[in-house]
C-alpha positions as CSV (number, residue, x, y, z in Angstrom):
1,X,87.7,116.3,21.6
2,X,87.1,112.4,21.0
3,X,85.8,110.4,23.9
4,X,88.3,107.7,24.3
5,X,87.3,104.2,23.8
6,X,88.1,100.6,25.3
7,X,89.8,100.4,21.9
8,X,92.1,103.4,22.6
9,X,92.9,101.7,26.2
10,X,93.7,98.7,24.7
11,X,96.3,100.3,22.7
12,X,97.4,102.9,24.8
13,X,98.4,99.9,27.6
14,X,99.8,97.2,24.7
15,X,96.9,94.7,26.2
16,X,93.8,93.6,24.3
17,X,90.3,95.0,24.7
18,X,89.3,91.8,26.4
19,X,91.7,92.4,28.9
20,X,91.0,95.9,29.4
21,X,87.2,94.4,29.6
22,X,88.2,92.1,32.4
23,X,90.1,95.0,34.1
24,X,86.6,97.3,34.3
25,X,84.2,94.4,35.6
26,X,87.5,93.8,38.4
27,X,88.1,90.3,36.8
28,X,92.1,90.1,37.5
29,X,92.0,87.5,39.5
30,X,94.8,85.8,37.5
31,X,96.5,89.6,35.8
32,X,99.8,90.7,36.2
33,X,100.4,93.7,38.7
34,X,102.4,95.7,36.2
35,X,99.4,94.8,33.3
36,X,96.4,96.5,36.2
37,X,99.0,99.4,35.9
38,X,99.4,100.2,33.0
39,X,95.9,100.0,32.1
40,X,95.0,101.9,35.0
41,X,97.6,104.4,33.9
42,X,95.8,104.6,30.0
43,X,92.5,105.1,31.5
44,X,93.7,107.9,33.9
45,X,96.2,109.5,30.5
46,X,93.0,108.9,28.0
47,X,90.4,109.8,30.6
48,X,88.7,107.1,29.4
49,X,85.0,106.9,30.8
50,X,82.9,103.5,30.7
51,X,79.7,103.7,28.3
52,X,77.3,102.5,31.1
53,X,74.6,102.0,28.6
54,X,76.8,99.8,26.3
55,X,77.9,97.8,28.9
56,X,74.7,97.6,30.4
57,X,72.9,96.1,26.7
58,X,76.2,93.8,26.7
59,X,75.5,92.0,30.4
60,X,72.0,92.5,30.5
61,X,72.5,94.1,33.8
62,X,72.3,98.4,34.6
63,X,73.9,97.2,37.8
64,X,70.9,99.6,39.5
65,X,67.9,98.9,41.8
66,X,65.3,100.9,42.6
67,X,63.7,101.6,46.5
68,X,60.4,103.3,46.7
69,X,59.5,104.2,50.1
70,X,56.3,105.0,51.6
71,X,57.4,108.4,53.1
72,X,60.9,109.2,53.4
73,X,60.2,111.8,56.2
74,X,60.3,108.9,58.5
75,X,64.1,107.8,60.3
76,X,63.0,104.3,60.1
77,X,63.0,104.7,56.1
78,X,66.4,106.6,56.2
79,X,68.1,104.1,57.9
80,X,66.8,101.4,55.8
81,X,67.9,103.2,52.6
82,X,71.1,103.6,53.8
83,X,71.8,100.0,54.8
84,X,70.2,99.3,51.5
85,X,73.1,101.5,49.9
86,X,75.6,99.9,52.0
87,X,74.6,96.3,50.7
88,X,74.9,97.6,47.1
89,X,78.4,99.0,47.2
90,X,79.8,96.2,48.5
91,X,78.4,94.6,45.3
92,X,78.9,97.3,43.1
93,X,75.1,98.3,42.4
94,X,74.0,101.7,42.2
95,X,70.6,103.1,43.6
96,X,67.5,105.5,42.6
97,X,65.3,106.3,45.2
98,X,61.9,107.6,45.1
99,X,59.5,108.5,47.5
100,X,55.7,107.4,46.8
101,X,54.0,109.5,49.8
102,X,51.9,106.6,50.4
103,X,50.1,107.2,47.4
104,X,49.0,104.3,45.4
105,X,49.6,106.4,41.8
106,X,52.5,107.9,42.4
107,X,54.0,104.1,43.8
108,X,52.6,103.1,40.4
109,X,54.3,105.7,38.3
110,X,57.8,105.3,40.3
111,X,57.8,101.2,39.5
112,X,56.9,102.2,35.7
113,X,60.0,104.8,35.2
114,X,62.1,102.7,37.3
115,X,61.6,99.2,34.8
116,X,61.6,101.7,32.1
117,X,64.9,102.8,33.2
118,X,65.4,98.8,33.3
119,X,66.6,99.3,36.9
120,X,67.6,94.9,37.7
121,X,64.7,94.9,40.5
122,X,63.0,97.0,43.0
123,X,62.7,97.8,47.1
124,X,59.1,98.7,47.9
125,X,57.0,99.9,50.9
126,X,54.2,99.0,49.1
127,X,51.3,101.1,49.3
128,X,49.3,97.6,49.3
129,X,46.2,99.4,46.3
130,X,48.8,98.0,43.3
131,X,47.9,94.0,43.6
132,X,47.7,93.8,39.8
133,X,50.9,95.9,39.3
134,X,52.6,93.3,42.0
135,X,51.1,90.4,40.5
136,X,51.9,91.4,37.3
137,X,56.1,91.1,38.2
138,X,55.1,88.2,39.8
139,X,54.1,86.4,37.0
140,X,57.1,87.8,35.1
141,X,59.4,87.0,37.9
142,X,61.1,90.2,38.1
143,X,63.2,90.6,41.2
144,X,60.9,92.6,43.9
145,X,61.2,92.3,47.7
146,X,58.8,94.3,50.0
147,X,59.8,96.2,53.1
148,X,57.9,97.0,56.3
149,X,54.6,96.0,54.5
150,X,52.9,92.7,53.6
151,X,50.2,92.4,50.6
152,X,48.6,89.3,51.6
153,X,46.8,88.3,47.8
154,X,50.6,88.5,46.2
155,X,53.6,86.2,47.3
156,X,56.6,88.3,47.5
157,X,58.7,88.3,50.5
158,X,58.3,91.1,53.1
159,X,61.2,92.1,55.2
160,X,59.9,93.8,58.5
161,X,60.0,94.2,61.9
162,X,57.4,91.9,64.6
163,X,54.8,94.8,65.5
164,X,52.8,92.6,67.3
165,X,55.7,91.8,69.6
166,X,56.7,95.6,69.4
167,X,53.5,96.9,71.0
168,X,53.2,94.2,73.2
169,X,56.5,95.2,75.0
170,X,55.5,98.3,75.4
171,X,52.3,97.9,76.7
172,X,53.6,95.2,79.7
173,X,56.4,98.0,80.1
174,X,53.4,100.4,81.1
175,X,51.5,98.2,83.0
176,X,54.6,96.8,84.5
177,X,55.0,100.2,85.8
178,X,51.9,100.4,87.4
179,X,49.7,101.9,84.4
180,X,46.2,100.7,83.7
181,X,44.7,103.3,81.8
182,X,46.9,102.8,78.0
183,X,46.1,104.7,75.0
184,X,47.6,104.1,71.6
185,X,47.7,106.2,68.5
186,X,49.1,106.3,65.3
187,X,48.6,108.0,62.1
188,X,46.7,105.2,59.5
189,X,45.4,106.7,56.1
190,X,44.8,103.0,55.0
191,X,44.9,99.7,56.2
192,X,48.9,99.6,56.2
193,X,49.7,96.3,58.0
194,X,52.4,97.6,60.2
195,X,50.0,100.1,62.1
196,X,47.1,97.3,62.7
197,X,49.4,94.6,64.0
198,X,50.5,97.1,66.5
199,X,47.0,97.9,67.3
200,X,46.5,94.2,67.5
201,X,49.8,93.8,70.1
202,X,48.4,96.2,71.9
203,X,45.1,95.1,72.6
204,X,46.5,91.4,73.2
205,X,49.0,92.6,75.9
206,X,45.9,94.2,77.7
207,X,43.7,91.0,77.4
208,X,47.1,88.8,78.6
209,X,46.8,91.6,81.6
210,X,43.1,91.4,82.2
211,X,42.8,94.9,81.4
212,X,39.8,95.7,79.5
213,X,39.8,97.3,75.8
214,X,38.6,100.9,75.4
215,X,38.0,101.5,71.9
216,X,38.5,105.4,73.4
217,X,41.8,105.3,73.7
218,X,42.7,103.6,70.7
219,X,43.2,106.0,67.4
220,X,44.3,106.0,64.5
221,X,44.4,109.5,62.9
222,X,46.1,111.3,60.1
223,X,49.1,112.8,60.6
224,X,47.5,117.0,61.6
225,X,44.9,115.5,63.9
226,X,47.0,113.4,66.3
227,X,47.5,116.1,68.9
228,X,43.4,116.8,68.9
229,X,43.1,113.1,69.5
230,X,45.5,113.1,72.3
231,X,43.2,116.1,73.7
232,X,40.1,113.9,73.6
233,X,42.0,111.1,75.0
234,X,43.3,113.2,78.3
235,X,39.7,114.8,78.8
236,X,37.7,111.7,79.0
237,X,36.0,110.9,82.6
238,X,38.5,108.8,82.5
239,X,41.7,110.7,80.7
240,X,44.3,107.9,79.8
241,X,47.7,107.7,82.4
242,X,50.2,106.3,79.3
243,X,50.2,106.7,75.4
244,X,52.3,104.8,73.2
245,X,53.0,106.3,69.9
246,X,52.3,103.8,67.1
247,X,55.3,105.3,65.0
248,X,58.1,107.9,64.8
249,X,56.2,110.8,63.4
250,X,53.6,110.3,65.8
251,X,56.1,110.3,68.8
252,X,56.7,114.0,67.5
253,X,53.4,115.2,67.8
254,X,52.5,114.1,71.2
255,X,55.7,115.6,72.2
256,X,54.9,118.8,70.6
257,X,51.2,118.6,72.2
258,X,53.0,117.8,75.2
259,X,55.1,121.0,75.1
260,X,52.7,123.1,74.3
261,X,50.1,122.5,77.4
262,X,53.4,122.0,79.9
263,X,52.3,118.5,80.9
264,X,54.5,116.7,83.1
265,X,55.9,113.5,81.5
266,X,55.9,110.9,83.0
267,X,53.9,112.6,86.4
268,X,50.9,113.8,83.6
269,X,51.4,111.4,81.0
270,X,54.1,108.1,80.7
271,X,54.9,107.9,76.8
272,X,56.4,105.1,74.6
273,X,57.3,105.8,71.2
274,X,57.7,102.8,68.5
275,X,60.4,103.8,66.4
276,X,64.1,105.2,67.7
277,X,64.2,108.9,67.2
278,X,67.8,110.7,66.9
279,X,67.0,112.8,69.6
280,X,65.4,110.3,72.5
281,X,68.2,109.6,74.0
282,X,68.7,113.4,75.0
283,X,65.1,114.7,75.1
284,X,63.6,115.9,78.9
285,X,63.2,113.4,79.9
286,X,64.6,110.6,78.2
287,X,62.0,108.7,75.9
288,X,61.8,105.0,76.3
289,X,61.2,103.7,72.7
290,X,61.1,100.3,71.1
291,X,63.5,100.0,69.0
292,X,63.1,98.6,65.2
293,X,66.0,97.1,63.8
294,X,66.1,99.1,60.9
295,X,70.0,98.2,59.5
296,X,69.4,94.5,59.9
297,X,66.0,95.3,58.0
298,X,67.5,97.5,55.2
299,X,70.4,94.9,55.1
300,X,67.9,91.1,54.7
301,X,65.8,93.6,51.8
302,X,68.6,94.1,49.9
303,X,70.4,90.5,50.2
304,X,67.2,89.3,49.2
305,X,67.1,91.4,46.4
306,X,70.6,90.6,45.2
307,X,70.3,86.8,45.5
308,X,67.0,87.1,42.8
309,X,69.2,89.3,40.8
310,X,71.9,87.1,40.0
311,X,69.3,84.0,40.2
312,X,70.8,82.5,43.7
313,X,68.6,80.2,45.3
314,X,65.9,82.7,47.6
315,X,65.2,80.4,50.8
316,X,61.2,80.9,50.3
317,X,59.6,83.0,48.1
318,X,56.6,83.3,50.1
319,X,58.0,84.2,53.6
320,X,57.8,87.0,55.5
321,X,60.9,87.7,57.3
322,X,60.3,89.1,61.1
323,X,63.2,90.9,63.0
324,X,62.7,91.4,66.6
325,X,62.4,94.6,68.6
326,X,64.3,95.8,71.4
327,X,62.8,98.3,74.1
328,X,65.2,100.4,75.3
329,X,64.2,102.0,78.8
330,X,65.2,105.6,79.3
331,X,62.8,108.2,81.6
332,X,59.4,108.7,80.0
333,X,57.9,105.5,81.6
């Protein structure tokens, strides 16, 4: 059976294919009621079905963007994807998202099939080991935005949270309640920025404190070899009194070390997560976790990203956007 074309819609409604046109990009501003019906009526009768492609060479637009996160296993990137995908249907964009593991080559092979697929511009958690890649849509001034992540040697803006300011909370949360003895780990398998400017809060709310830095209690471990680092941590001569978990997945493992050698928390050990989890509200006890503002996050990365699209004015193209935390007190501390 033929595929029906604008052409056949045209006809079909008594309009002209310019109008139909104007119809499908929702220009009818200025068009009769009864003319949106009756071609809305020929394209339900003809099932007509918009050749993306064509319309795509014809506005120089695929109407798509492209979000590579670092590792979609975390909540934080979930919610940022989907206020990402709530930006672009208000705006009529579509989105492909991939998943790069924090692995420099497959972040590399992701932003090659995605400009391939002449997606308008992209959403990265950049791995940070593809400064030529990033420089290179730099210098060709395709639309990028980085999220969570900053690549010092290459200017484009970073949307992402203050960690600094994160861990800091925490930490005067703990001491506040009496703790002295403050560990901190998260899982690093490079430099990522988020993770050391958390390490760097944390050792600047100790200093602010006058509490001394142990490089013992601070680790940063891959992902299987957090809860044997916790071990260490609790059978020092000193064994710390409070952890704070650098990051959601983290959070999980202490908890799971936790279970599995029935400590006592907070009597045994007081724990801060960095990250909200969907369950710390009703875990036993309730986890007291500094919040991220992942929406508002997800939401600046794509406005960002849509203002370079359609060429609006971006306010710097070298800042670094930083959204506040919130700690949210609950039982664990």
């Amino acid at each position: 059976m033929k595929k029906a074309t604008i052409a056949d819609v045209a006809q079909h409604a008594n309009v002209s294919k310019s109008t139909v046109s104007q119809y499908l990009n929702k220009r009818f501003d200025y068009m009769a009621e009864n003319t949106k019906q009756r071609i809305e009526d020929a394209i339900k009768e003809l099932d007509y079905r918009p050749n993306i492609v064509a319309r795509s060479l014809k506005q120089k637009s695929t109407m798509t963007i492209g979000v590579i996160v670092a590792n979609i296993l975390h909540n934080f990137s979930t919610q940022v994807i989907r206020s990402i995908e709530d930006m672009c249907h208000l705006y009529d964009f579509h989105l492909i998202v991939c998943n790069a593991d924090d692995d420099p080559e497959k972040e590399k092979r992701y932003i090659d099939m995605l400009r391939a697929k002449q997606v308008d511009g992209i959403i990265l958690f950049p791995t940070g080991d593809n400064v030529e890649l990033y420089e290179e849509m730099v210098d060709e001034k395709y639309p990028v935005i980085f999220v969570d992540r900053i690549v010092p040697e290459v200017s484009i803006p970073s949307v992402m949270l203050d960690n600094e300011n994160a861990a800091g909370l925490a930490v005067q949360h703990f001491i506040e309640k009496g703790y002295e003895r403050i560990g901190i780990i998260t899982n690093v398998i490079r430099n990522v920025s988020p993770r050391m400017e958390r390490i760097t809060g944390y050792k600047k709310a100790l200093q602010s404190n006058g509490i001394p830095i142990k490089e013992e209690y601070i680790k940063k471990l891959e992902i299987n070899k957090i809860q044997a680092g916790l071990e260490e941590m609790l059978s020092l001569e000193e064994p710390i009194q409070a952890i704070l978990a650098g990051n959601d997945l983290t959070l999980m493992e202490i908890l799971k070390y936790v279970k599995k050698q029935g400590l006592r928390i907070p009597a045994d050990l007081a724990i801060i997560g960095i990250d909200d989890v969907s369950f710390a509200s009703f875990y036993e006890p309730a986890l007291t976790i500094v919040e991220q503002p992942s929406f508002e996050i997800g939401k600046k990365a794509a406005e960002l990203l849509l203002s370079k699209i359609q060429k609006k004015d971006v306010e710097e193209e070298q800042a670094n956007y930083r959204l506040e935390p919130r700690l949210i007190v609950r039982n664990s501390c």
